[in-house]
MIVEX-916649 format. One record per residue (C-alpha): residue in one letter; x, y, z. Coordinates in steps of 0.25 Angstrom, whole numbers, padded with zeros to 4 digits, always signed. Layout:
BEGIN
AXYZ;...
//
This chain:
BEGIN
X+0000+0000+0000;X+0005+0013-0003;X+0008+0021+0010;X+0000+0032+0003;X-0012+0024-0002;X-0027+0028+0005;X-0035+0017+0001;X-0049+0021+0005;X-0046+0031+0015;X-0056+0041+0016;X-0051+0056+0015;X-0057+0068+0017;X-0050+0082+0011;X-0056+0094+0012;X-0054+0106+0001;X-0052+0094-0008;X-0059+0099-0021;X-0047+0106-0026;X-0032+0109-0023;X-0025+0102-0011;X-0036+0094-0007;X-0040+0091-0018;X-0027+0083-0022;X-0025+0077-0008;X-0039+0072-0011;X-0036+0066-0025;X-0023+0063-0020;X-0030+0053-0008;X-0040+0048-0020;X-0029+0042-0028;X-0024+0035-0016;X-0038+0028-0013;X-0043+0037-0005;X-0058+0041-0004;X-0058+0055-0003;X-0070+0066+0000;X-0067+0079-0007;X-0071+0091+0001;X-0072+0106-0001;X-0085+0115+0000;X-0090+0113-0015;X-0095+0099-0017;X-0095+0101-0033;X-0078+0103-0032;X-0077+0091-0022;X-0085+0083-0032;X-0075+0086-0044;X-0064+0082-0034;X-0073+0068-0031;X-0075+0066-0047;X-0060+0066-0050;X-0056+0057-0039;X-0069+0049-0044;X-0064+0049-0058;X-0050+0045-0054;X-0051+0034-0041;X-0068+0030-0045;X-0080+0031-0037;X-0078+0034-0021;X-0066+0039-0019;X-0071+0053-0016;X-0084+0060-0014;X-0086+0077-0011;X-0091+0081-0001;X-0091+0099+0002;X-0088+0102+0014;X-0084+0118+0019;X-0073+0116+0029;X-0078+0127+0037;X-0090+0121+0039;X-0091+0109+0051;X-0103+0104+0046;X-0099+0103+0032;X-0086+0095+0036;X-0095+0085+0046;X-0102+0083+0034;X-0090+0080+0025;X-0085+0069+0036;X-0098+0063+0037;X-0099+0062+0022;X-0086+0055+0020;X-0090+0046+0031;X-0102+0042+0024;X-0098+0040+0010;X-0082+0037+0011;X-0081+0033+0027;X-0072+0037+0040;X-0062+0049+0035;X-0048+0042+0034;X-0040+0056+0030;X-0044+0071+0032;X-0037+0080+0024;X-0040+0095+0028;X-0035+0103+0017;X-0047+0114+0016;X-0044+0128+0021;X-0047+0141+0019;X-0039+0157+0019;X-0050+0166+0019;X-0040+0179+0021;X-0026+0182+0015;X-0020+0193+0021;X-0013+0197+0035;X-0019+0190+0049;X-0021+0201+0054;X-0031+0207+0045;X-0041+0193+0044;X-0053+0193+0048;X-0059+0184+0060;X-0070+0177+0049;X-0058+0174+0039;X-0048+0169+0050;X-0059+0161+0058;X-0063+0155+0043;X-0049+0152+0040;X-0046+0145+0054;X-0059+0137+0055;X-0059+0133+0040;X-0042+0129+0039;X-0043+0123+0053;X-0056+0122+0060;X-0061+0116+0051;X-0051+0104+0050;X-0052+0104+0065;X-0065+0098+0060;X-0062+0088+0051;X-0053+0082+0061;X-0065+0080+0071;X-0074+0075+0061;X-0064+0066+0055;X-0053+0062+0066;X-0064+0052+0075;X-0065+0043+0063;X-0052+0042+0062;X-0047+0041+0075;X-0057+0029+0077;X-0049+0023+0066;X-0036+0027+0070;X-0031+0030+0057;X-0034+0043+0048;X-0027+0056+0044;X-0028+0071+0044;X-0023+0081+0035;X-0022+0096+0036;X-0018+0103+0026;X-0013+0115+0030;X-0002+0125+0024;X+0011+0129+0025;X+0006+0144+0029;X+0002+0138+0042;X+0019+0136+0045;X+0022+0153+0043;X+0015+0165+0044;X+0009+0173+0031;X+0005+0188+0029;X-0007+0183+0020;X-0012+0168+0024;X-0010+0171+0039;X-0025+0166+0042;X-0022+0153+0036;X-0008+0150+0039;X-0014+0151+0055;X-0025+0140+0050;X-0014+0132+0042;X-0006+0133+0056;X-0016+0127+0063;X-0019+0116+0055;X-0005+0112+0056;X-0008+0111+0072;X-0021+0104+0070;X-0013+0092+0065;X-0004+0092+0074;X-0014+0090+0086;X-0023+0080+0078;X-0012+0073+0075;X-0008+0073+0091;X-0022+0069+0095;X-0025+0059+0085;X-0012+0051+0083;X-0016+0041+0092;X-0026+0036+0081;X-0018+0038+0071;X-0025+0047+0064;X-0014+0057+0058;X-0017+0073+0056;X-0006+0082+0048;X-0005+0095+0040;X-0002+0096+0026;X+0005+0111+0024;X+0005+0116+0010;X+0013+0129+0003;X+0008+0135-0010;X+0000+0125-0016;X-0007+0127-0030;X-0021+0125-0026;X-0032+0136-0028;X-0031+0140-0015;X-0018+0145-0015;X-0020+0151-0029;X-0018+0165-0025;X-0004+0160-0020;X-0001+0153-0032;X-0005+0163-0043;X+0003+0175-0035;X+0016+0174-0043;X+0021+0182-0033;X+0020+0174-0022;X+0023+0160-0031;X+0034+0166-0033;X+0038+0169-0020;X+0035+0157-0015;X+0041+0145-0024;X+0054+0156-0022;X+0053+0149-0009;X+0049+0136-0010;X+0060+0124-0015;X+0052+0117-0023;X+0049+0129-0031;X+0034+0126-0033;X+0019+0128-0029;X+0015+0115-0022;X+0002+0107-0029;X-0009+0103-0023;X-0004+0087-0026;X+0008+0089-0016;X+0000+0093-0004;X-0010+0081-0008;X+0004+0072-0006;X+0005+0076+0007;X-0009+0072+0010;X-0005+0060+0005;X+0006+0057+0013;X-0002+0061+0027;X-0014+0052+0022;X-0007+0040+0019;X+0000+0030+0025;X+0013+0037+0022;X+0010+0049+0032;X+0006+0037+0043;X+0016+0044+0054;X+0013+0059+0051;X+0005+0065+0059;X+0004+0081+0065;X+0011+0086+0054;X+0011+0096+0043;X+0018+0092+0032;X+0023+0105+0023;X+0021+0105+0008;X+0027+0116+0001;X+0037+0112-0007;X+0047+0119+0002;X+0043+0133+0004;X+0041+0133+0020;X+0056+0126+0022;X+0061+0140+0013;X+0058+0154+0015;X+0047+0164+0009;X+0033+0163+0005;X+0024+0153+0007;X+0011+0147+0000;X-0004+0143+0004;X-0009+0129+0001;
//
């Protein structure tokens, strides 16, 4: 068996219907895992189902829309993947959002209270309605994925880099907490990742420039090379790592200068 072979596991990943999530979920698919595609429109989740469905056959994914900011709407979204694919075997937290760019100081209490409870809050939930299954199981995985803002500060993303931070943290005490049921929790920390969320990034020549300046790899990471990393945490091959973040960035945190967004 290949140590990165899931066979049947059942995966939930939220803000799957494009970019990151999306390729960790397709990613997981072509590894045999059944997968729910999750993000607030059901129509792109469906169009995420049907390519997974064109590629691996009939009920290896279904959609199911669900707004991270919204508990009910995430209850609804592990009760549907109990029903129709069974207990959750991997939770992958990738949704977030960054209401507000521009300095800390000037952010409003509704946009700072949004990005917290949507970038943390939110997978605070997730856990709790996931974790009891798979502590009864002793066996499952979590995934933040969160970004390598949350490691420096920043004149612009401040917001969200505090957000990211605390993600980082989160692992590390689910990871404390639920080890004994080996159940394993860990972050994922992109940099500049060419995904539509971090378009603004990307298109500002300026600050491409300025950034792959400063990173050894001399490139803007794709959304494939963080779904590796999931992966690897997923899989049999992440089986000791737990409380983790692992940094994917081709470089640029380990060298001086600026710093993308996943």
């Amino acid at each position: 068996m290949s140590l990165f072979d899931l066979t049947d596991k059942v995966a939930i990943v939220t803000g799957s219907s494009r970019g990151i999530g999306r390729a960790i979920a397709l990613r997981m698919a072509e590894q045999g895992a059944r997968v729910v595609i999750a993000s607030r429109k059901q129509e792109a989740c469906q169009a995420v189902v049907d390519e997974i469905t064109s590629a691996h056959g009939d009920g290896r994914a279904i959609a199911v829309a669900a707004s991270i900011s919204s508990k009910e709407a995430l209850r609804h979204l592990v009760s549907e993947t109990n029903t129709r694919l069974g207990p959750v075997d991997i939770l992958v937290c990738n949704a977030a959002s960054n209401p507000y760019y521009g300095p800390l100081g000037s952010i409003s209490d509704e946009q700072f209270r949004k990005v917290l409870d949507n970038n943390i809050l939110s997978n605070h939930w997730l856990v709790q309605l996931t974790a009891p299954q798979m502590i009864e199981r002793t066996d499952g995985v979590i995934i933040f994925v969160s970004s390598i803002g949350g490691l420096k500060g920043s004149p612009v993303i401040g917001a969200y880099n505090v957000s990211k931070a605390a993600d980082m943290q989160l692992a590390r005490n689910y990871a404390v907490e639920y080890g004994p049921h080996n159940v394993r929790v860990n972050c994922i920390a992109p940099g500049l990742i060419r995904t539509d969320f971090a378009r603004a990034l990307v298109e500002n020549q300026e600050t491409l420039k300025a950034a792959l300046a400063t990173t050894p790899l001399k490139r803007v990471g794709e959304a494939d090379d963080i779904a590796g990393a999931a992966l690897f945490l997923a899989s049999a091959a992440g089986r000791f790592v737990t409380g983790q973040t692992i940094v994917v960035d081709g470089g640029i945190t380990i060298a001086s200068g600026a710093m993308g967004m996943s």
